[in-house]
C-alpha positions as CSV (number, residue, x, y, z in Angstrom):
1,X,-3.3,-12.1,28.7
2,X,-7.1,-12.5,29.8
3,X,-8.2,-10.8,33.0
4,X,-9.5,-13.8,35.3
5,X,-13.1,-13.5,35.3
6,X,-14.4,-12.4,39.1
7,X,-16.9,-14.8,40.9
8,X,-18.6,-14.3,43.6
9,X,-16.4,-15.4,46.8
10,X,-15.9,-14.3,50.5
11,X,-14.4,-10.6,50.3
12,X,-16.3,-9.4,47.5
13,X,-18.5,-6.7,47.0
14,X,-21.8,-8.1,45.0
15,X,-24.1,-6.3,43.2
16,X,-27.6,-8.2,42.8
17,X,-30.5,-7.2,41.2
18,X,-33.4,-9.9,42.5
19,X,-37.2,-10.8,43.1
20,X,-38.1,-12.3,46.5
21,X,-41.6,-13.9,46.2
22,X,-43.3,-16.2,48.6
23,X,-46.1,-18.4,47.5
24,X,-45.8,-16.7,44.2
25,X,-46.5,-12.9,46.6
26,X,-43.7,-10.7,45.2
27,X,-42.5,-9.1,48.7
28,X,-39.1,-7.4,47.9
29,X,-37.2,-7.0,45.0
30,X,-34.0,-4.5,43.6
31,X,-33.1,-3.8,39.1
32,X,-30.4,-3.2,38.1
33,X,-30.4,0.4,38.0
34,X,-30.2,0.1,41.7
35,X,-28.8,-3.1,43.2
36,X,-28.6,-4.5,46.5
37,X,-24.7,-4.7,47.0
38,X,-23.4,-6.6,50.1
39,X,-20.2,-8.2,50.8
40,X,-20.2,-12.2,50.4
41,X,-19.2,-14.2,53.4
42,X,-20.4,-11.5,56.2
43,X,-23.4,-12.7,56.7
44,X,-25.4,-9.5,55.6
45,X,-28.0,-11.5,53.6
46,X,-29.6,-14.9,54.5
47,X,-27.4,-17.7,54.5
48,X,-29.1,-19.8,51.5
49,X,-29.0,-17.3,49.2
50,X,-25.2,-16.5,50.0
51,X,-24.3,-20.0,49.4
52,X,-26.5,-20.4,46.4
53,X,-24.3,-16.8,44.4
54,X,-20.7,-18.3,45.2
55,X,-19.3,-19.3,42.0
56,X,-21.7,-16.7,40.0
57,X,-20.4,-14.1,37.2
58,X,-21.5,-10.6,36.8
59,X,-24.6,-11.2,33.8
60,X,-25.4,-14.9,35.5
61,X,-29.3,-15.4,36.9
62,X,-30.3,-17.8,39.2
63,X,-33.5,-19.0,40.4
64,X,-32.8,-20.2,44.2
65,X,-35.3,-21.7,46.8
66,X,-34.4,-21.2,50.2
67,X,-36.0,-23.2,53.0
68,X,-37.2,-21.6,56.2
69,X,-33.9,-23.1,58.3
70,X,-31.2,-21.3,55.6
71,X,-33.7,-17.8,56.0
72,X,-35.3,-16.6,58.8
73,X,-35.4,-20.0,60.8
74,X,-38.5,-22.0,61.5
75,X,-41.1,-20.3,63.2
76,X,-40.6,-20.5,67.1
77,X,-44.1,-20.6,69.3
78,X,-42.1,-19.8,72.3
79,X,-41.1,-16.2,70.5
80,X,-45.1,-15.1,71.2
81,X,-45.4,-13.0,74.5
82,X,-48.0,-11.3,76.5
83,X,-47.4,-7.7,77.6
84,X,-49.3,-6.1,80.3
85,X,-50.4,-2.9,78.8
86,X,-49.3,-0.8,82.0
87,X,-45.7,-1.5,80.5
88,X,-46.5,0.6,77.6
89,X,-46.8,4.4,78.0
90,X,-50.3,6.2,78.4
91,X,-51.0,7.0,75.2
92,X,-50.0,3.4,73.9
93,X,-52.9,2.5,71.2
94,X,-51.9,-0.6,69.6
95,X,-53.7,-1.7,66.4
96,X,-53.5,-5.5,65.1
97,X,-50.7,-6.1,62.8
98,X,-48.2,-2.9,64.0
99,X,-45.1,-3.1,63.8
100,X,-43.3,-2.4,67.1
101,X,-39.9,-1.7,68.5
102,X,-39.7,-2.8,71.8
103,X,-36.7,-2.2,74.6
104,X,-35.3,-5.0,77.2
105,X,-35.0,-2.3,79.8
106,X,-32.4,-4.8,82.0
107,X,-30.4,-5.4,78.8
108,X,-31.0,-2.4,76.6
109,X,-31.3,-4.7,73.8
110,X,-34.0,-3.8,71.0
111,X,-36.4,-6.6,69.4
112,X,-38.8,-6.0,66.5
113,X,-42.2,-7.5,67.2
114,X,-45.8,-7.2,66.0
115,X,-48.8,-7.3,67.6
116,X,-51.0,-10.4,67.0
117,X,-53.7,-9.3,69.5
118,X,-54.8,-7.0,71.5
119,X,-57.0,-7.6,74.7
120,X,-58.1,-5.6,77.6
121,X,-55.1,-4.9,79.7
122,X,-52.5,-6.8,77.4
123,X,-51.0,-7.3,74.1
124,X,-50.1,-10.2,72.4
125,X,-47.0,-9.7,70.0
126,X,-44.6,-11.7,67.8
127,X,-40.8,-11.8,68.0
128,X,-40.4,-13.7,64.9
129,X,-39.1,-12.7,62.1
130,X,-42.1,-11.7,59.5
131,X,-40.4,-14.0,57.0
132,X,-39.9,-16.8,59.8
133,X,-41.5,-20.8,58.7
134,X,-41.6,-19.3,55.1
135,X,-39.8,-20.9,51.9
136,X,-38.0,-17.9,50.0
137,X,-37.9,-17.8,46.1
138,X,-35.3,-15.8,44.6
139,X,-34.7,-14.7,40.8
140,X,-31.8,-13.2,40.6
141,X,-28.9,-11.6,38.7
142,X,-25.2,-10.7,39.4
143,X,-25.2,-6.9,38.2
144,X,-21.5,-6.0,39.3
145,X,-18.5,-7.7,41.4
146,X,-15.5,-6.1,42.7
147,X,-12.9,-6.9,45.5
148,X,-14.1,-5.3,48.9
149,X,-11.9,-2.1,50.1
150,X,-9.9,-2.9,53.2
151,X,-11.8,-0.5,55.0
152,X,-15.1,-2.2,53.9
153,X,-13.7,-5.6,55.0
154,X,-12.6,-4.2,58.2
155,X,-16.0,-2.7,58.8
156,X,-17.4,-6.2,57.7
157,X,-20.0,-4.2,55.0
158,X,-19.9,-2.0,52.1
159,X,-19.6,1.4,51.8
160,X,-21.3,3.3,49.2
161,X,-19.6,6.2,46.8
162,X,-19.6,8.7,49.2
163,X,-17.6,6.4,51.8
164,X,-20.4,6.0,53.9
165,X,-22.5,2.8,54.1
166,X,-26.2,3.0,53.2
């Protein structure tokens, strides 16, 4: 009797090696000495690329395009702010194009943002996602498929050998 051959479905633990370029810039990529694994259907990678593996084998490559709207979404004018500078600490020296980590303090809530640019009292910064407007390329290749844990499916994401998640 043949073992059934495992696809990639909801509830199982992928591993992917893959290439992530943009405008033919590669940004991002994993081999398959040391995969990205995620677990399919929990929304833990962008959406276009998780519907684009379903059905996939471990040894099957794929080259997928993903549009802006199944990425990182379209990108949003309205997510550009101004910051008085007097909201920032002292010693607050931003530099065009950092990276920043910035605190609702009503909410508690955390948003990524980069500065776009800097003026006298105020910066400029970006809540969109880097990645936002932008039409993914993928090359990619199922290196490993299992059946998720129940603790990983409980915890929605994978754990890693030692039982913790990575």
């Amino acid at each position: 009797m043949s073992e059934e051959k495992l696809v990639v479905a909801d509830d199982m633990v992928v591993s992917l090696a893959y290439v992530l370029t943009v405008d033919g810039e590669e940004l991002d990529s994993a081999d398959a000495s040391d995969p990205l694994e995620y677990l399919q259907g929990h929304s833990q990678i962008i959406p276009g690329l998780e519907q684009a593996l379903a059905g996939m084998s471990v040894g099957d490559e794929l080259d997928v395009v993903v549009e802006a709207v199944d990425a990182y979404g379209e990108y949003d004018e309205e997510e550009v702010d101004l910051i008085p500078l007097d909201a920032f600490p002292d010693d607050f020296d931003p530099t065009l194009g950092d990276d920043l980590q910035l605190r609702d303090t009503e909410t508690g809530q955390v948003f990524n943002a980069t500065v776009i640019e800097v003026l006298e009292d105020a910066i400029k910064v970006d809540f969109n996602h880097p990645l936002a407007g932008e039409t993914l390329t993928f090359k990619v290749e199922i290196t490993g498929l299992r059946p998720a844990t129940k603790d990983e499916l409980a915890h929605g994401h994978v754990h890693g050998a030692d039982g913790h998640s990575h």
